[in-house]
FINUKE-721581 format. One record per residue (C-alpha): residue in three letters; x, z, y; residue number from 0. Coordinates in steps of 0.2 Angstrom, whole numbers, m for minus. Example, Ala and Ser with C-alpha at 12.3 -4.5 7.8 and 13.67 -1.06 7.14 Angstrom:
BEGIN
    aa       X       Z       Y     i
   ALA      62      39     m22     0
   SER      68      36      m5     1
This chain:
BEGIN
    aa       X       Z       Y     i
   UNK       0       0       0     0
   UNK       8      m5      16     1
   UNK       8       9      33     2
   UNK      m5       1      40     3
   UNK     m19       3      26     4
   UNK     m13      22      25     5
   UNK     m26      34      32     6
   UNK     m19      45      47     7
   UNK     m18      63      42     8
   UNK     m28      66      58     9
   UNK     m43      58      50    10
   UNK     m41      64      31    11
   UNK     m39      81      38    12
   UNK     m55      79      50    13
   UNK     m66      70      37    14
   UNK     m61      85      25    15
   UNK     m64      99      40    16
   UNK     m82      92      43    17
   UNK     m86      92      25    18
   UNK     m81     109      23    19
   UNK     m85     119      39    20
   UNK     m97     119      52    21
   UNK     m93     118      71    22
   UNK    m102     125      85    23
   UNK    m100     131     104    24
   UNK    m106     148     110    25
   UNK    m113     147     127    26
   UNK     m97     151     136    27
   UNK     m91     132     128    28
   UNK     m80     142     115    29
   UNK     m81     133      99    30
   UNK     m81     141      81    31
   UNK     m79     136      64    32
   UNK     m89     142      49    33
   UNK     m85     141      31    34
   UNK    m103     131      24    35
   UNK    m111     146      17    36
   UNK    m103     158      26    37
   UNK    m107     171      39    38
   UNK     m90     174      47    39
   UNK     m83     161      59    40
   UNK     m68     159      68    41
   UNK     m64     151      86    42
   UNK     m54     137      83    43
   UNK     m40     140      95    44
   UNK     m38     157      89    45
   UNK     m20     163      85    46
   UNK     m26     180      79    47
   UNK     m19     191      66    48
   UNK     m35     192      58    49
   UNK     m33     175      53    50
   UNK     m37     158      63    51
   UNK     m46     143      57    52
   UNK     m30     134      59    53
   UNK     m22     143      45    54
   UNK     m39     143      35    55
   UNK     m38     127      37    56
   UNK     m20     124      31    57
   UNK     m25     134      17    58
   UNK     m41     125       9    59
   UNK     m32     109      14    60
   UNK     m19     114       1    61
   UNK     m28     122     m11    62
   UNK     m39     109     m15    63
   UNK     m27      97     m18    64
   UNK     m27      86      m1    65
   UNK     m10      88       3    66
   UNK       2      99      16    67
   UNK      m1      92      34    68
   UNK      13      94      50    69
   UNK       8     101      66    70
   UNK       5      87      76    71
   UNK      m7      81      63    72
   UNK     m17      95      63    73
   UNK     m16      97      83    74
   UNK     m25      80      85    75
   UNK     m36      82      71    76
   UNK     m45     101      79    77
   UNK     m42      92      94    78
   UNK     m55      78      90    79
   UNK     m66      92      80    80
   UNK     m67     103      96    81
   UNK     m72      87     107    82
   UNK     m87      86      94    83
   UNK     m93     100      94    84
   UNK     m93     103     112    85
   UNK    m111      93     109    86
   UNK    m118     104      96    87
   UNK    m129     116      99    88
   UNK    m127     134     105    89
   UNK    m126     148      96    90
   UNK    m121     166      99    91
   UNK    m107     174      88    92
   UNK    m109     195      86    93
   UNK    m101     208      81    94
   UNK    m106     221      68    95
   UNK    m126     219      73    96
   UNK    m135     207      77    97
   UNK    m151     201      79    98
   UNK    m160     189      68    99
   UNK    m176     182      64   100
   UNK    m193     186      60   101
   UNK    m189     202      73   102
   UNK    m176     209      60   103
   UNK    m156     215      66   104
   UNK    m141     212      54   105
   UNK    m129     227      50   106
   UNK    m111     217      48   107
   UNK    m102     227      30   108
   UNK     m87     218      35   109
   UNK     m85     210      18   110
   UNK     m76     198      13   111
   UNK     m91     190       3   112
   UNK    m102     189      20   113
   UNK    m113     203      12   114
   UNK    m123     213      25   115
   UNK    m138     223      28   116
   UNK    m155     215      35   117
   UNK    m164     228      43   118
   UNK    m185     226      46   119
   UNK    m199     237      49   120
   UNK    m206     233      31   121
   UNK    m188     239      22   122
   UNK    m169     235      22   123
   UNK    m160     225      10   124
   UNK    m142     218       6   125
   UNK    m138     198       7   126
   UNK    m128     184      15   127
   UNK    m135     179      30   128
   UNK    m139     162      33   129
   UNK    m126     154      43   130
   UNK    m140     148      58   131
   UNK    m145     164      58   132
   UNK    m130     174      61   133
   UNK    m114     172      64   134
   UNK    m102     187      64   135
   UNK     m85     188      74   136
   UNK     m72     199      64   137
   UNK     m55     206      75   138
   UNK     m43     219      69   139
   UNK     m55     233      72   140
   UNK     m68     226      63   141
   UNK     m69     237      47   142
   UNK     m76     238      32   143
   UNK     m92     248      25   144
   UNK     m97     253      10   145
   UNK    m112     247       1   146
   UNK    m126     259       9   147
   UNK    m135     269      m7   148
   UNK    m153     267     m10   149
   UNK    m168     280     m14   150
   UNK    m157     294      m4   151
   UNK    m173     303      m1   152
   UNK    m164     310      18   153
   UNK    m149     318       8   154
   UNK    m136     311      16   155
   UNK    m144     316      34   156
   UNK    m143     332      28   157
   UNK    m124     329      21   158
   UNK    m119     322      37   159
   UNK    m127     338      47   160
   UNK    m116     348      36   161
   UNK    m100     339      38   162
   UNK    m101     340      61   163
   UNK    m103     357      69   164
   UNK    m117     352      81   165
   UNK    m121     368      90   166
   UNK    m143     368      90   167
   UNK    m156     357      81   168
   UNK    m157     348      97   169
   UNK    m141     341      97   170
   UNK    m143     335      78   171
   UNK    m158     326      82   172
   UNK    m149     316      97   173
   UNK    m134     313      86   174
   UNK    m147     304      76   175
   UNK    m156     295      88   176
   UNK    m138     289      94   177
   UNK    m135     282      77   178
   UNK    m150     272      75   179
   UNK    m146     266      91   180
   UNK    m132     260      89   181
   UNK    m141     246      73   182
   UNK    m152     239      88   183
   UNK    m143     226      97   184
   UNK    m156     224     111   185
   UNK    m156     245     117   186
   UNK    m144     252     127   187
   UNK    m140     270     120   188
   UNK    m132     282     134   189
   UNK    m114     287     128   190
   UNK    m113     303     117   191
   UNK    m100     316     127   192
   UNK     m95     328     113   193
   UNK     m91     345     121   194
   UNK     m88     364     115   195
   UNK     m75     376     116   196
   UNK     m58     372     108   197
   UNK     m54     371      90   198
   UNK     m74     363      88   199
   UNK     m69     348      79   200
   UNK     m75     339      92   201
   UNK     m63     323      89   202
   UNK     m68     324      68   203
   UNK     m84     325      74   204
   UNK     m83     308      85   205
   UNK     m72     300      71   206
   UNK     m88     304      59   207
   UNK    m102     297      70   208
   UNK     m91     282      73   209
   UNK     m85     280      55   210
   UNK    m106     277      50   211
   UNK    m106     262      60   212
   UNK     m86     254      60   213
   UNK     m80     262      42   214
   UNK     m66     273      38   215
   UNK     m54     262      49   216
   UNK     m64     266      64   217
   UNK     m54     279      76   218
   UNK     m54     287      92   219
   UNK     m43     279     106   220
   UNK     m36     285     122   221
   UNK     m45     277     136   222
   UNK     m33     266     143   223
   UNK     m24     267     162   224
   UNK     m34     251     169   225
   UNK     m52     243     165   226
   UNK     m44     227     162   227
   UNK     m39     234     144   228
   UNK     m53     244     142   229
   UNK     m65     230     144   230
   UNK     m55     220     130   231
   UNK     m55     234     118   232
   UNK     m73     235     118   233
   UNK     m74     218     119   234
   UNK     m67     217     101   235
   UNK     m77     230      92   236
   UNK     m96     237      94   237
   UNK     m93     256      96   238
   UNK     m78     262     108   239
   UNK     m74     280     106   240
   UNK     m63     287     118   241
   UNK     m56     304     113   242
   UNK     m49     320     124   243
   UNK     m53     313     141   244
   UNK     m52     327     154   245
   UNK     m54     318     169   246
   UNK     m65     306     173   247
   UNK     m57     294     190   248
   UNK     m71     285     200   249
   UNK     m64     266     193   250
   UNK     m67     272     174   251
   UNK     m84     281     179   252
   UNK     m88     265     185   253
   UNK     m81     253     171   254
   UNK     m92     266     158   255
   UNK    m107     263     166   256
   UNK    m105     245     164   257
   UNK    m102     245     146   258
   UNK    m117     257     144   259
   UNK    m129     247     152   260
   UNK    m122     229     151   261
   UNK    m110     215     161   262
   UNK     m99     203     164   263
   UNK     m79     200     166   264
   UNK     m74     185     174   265
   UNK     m56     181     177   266
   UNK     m45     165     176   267
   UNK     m43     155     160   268
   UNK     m24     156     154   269
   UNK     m15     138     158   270
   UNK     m28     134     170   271
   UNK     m31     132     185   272
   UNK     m49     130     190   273
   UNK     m57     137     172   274
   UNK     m63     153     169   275
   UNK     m65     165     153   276
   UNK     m83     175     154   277
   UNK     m84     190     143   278
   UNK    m101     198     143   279
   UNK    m103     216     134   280
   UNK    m114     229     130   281
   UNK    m107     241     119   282
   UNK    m112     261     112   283
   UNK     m99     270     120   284
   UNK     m93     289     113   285
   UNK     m86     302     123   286
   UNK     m75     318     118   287
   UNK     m65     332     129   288
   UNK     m70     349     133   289
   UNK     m72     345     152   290
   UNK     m70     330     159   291
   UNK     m72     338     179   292
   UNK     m83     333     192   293
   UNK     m96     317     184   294
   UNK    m105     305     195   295
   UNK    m125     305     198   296
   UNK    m123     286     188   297
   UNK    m114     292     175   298
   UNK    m123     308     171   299
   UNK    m139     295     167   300
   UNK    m129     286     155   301
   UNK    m123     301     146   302
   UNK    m130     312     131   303
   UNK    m120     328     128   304
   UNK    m119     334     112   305
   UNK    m112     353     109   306
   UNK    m102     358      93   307
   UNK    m100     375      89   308
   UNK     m82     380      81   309
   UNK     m83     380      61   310
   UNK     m83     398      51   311
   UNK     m74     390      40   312
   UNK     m57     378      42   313
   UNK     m54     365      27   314
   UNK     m39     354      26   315
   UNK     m42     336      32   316
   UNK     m38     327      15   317
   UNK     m53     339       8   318
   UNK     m65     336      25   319
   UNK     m61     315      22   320
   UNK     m62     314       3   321
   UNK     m78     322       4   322
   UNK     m84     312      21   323
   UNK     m78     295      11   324
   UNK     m88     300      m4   325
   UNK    m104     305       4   326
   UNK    m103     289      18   327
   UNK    m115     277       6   328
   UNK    m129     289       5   329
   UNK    m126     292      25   330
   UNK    m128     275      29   331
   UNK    m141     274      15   332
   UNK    m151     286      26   333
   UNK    m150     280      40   334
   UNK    m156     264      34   335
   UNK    m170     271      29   336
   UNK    m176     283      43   337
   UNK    m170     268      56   338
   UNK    m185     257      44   339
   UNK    m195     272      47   340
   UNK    m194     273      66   341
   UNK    m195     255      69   342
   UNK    m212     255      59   343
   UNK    m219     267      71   344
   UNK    m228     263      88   345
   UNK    m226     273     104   346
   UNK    m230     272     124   347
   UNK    m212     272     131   348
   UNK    m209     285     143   349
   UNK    m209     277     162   350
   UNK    m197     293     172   351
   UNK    m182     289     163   352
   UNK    m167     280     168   353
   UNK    m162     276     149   354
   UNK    m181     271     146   355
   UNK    m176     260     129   356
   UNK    m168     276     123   357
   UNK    m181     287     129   358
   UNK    m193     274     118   359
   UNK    m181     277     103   360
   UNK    m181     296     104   361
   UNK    m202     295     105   362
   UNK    m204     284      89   363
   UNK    m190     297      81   364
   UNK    m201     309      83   365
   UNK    m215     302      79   366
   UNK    m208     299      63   367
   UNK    m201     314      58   368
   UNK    m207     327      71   369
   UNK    m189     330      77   370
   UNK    m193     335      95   371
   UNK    m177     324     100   372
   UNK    m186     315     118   373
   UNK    m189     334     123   374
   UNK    m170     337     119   375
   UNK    m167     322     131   376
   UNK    m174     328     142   377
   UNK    m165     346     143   378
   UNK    m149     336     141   379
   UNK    m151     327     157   380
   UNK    m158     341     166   381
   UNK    m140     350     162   382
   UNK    m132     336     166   383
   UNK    m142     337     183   384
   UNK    m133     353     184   385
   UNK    m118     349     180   386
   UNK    m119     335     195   387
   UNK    m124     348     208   388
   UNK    m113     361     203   389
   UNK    m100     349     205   390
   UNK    m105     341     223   391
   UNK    m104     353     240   392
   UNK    m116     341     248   393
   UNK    m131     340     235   394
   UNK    m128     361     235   395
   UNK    m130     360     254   396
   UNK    m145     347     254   397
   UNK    m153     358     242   398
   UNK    m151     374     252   399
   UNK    m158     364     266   400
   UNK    m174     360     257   401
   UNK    m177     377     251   402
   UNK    m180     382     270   403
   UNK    m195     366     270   404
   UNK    m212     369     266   405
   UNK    m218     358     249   406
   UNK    m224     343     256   407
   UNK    m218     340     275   408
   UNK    m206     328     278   409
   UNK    m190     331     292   410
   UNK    m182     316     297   411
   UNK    m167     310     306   412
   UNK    m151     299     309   413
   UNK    m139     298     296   414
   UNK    m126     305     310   415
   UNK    m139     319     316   416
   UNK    m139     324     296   417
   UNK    m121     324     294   418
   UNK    m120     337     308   419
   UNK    m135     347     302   420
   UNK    m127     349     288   421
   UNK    m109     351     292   422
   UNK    m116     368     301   423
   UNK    m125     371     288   424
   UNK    m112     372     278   425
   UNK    m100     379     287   426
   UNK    m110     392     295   427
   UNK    m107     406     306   428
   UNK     m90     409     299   429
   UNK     m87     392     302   430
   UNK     m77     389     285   431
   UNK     m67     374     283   432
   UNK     m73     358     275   433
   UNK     m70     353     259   434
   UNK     m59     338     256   435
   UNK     m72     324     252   436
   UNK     m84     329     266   437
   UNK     m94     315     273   438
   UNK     m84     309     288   439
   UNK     m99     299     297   440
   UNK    m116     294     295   441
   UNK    m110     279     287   442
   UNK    m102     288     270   443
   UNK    m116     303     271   444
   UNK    m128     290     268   445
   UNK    m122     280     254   446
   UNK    m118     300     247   447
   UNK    m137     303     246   448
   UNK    m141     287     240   449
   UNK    m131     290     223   450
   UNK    m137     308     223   451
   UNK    m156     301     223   452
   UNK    m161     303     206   453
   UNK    m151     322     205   454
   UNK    m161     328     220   455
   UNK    m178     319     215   456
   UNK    m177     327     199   457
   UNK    m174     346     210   458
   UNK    m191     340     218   459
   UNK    m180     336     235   460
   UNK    m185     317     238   461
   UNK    m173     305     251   462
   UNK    m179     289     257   463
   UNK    m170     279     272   464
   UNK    m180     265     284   465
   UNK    m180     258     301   466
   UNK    m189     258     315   467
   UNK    m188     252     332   468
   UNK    m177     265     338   469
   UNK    m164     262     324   470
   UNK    m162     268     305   471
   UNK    m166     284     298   472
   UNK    m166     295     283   473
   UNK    m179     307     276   474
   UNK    m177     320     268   475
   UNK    m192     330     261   476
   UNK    m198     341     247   477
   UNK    m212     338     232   478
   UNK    m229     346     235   479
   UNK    m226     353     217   480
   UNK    m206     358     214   481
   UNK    m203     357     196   482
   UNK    m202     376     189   483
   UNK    m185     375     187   484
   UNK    m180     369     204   485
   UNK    m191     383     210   486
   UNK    m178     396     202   487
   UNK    m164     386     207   488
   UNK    m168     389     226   489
């Protein structure tokens, strides 16, 4: 056969690529490779250590026989490929749940077999998704889980109860709301901040909660120096733990409120000049330390604490693990069941709370089991609330201001006349120095009471800002009925 009747290897390796894979673009014009048949794919300009497609590639091409392929070959070849599938349809690529048809969400085992767990109202079951239906995205801190055990009958709720040192029943029954959670990929879940005295196992217990969802290769991380790292570390996993934090700076406040809740990082595509790389995230984000210092009104809405009590009794970690490894497929096996269980049940969601999808969550928990876990909510963010004011000279002052207006009336002003009633008010007639961090001007008082809104609404104290022909105000007044427990507060 002369040259010219040979095949290039560009077009035996795309004609065998095609054959064997399917191509498609996520809405960011990423394109990804499937194995046909196969749940996991791969972005095909991926040089990962988890394996790229290029080397899967290599690899079938070899293996079956084709023959071994040089590098320009193979660069022309995915080059073409990618230029095709650039007109296939979207699809979205997850990782470890997903949602799927028929109002069902996928649990990712991270298998090699594709093996995963459809979740429904009517039951849970193991099977390979179909390939259109789900696509899962595996990184180095995708682990694997074990086969989740059936007909537990709620034993290994109980097991797992025994294994953390949660302090009250109420804590247990958010730690389980938290968990089931953490299956729905449509609800944000505030970020669980494990807290007690030293010596509580608050790190083993953080390592367990996250273990349920990423396998025994999940960990706790410290959170890192700038958001640019911590947005690609949750970026590559679905449940980000951060471990012993004790102070909390304004940027990472920030940046955890964002991963709660949900957004987007845009920056420049590498080797580029006018391209961009979007990542969107929405991840369940865990907290441990024993105090992380002064917290921000946003944050504390976006937070569930969760206290552990020190153990009576100190087993060796090789004995705590061996037993937490043995006892995980009848906890995941529980959960399965009571997350079937809630999602069966209908409920009103409560409208007063920021985290309204949890709120929903924690209503249907109960409904189901009669835990009492939205009440516990409730009392969670109240402390927190608390913690928020105890924490802030000015909500203190604002506070001690409204406990001198009668329920009802309204006292308005200019955010500079404000700033002056309550800079004497604060310093009174000893005249005490300020505090570092003391509104300066009217400008900074006012953006201060509008992130404190929610803490004072929920102390009865309500602040509302307008304008009129005169100029901008603020007004500041008390509820007609305080809640009880403002009225001991003041």
């Amino acid at each position: 056969m002369s040259d010219d009747e040979k095949t290039p290897a560009r077009e035996i390796i795309t004609d065998y690529a095609q054959s064997h894979f399917r191509y498609f673009r996520t809405a960011d014009g990423t394109v990804y490779a499937q194995r046909n048949g196969h749940p996991v794919a791969r972005p095909i300009r991926s040089q990962g250590t988890t394996g790229s497609h290029r080397q899967e590639l290599m690899v079938g091409l070899f293996r079956d026989g084709v023959g071994v392929f040089n590098g320009t070959a193979l660069k022309e070849a995915l080059d073409l490929i990618e230029a095709l599938a650039l007109t296939e349809e979207v699809q979205a690529v997850h990782i470890r749940v997903a949602p799927g048809w028929d109002g069902a969400t996928w649990l990712d085992l991270g298998r090699a077999d594709g093996r995963s767990v459809r979740i429904h109202p009517t039951g849970w079951d193991i099977a390979v998704p179909d390939p259109r239906e789900v696509c899962w995205r595996r990184t180095q801190l995708t682990g694997e889980l074990p086969l989740p055990a059936r007909d537990t009958d709620g034993k290994g709720i109980d097991l797992l109860l025994r294994l953390c040192n949660f302090a009250t029943a109420q804590t247990e029954c958010l730690a389980i709301a938290w968990l089931i959670g953490c299956l729905e990929p449509s609800v944000p879940v505030p970020a669980p901040f494990l807290t007690g005295p030293q010596g509580a196992g608050k790190s083993t217990g953080g390592r367990m909660l996250t273990r349920i969802i990423e396998g025994m290769s999940g960990d706790l991380r410290r959170a890192p120096k700038d958001e640019e790292n911590l947005i690609a570390a949750v970026a590559a996993g679905w449940v980000t733990a951060l471990d012993n934090l004790s102070h909390m700076t304004p940027d990472l406040s920030d940046a955890m409120c964002c991963i709660v809740t949900g957004a987007e990082n845009v920056k420049r595509a590498l080797f580029t000049d006018g391209d961009v790389f979007r990542a969107r995230y929405r991840r369940p984000l865990l907290l441990t330390g024993i105090d992380v210092g002064v917290i921000r009104p946003d944050l504390a809405e976006r937070l569930l604490p969760l206290r552990l009590e020190r153990p009576r009794v100190r087993r060796t970690e090789a004995e705590l693990w061996a037993d937490y490894a043995e006892a995980l497929p009848v906890v995941l096996g529980s959960l399965l069941d009571l997350t079937v269980k809630v999602r069966a049940v209908e409920v009103e969601t409560p409208t007063d709370l920021r985290m309204a999808d949890f709120a929903h969550l924690c209503a249907q928990l109960d409904a189901a089991t009669g835990f009492g876990s939205l009440a516990a909510y409730r009392a969670a963010l109240d402390d927190l609330n608390d913690d928020v004011i105890e924490g802030d000279l000015l909500a203190q002052t604002v506070l001690r201001h409204a406990a001198d207006v009668e329920p009802g009336t309204a006292q308005r002003m200019t955010s500079t006349e404000w700033l002056h009633h309550f800079t004497r008010l604060y310093t009174g007639e000893e005249c005490r120095p300020l505090p570092k961090g003391w509104p300066t001007t009217g400008k900074v008082l006012s953006d201060r009471l509008k992130r404190l809104q929610p803490t004072l609404a929920a102390r009865g104290v309500l602040i509302d800002s307008g304008r009129t022909y005169e100029g901008r105000y603020i007004e500041i007044s008390r509820s007609p009925a305080a809640p009880p427990h403002q009225q001991q507060t003041l």
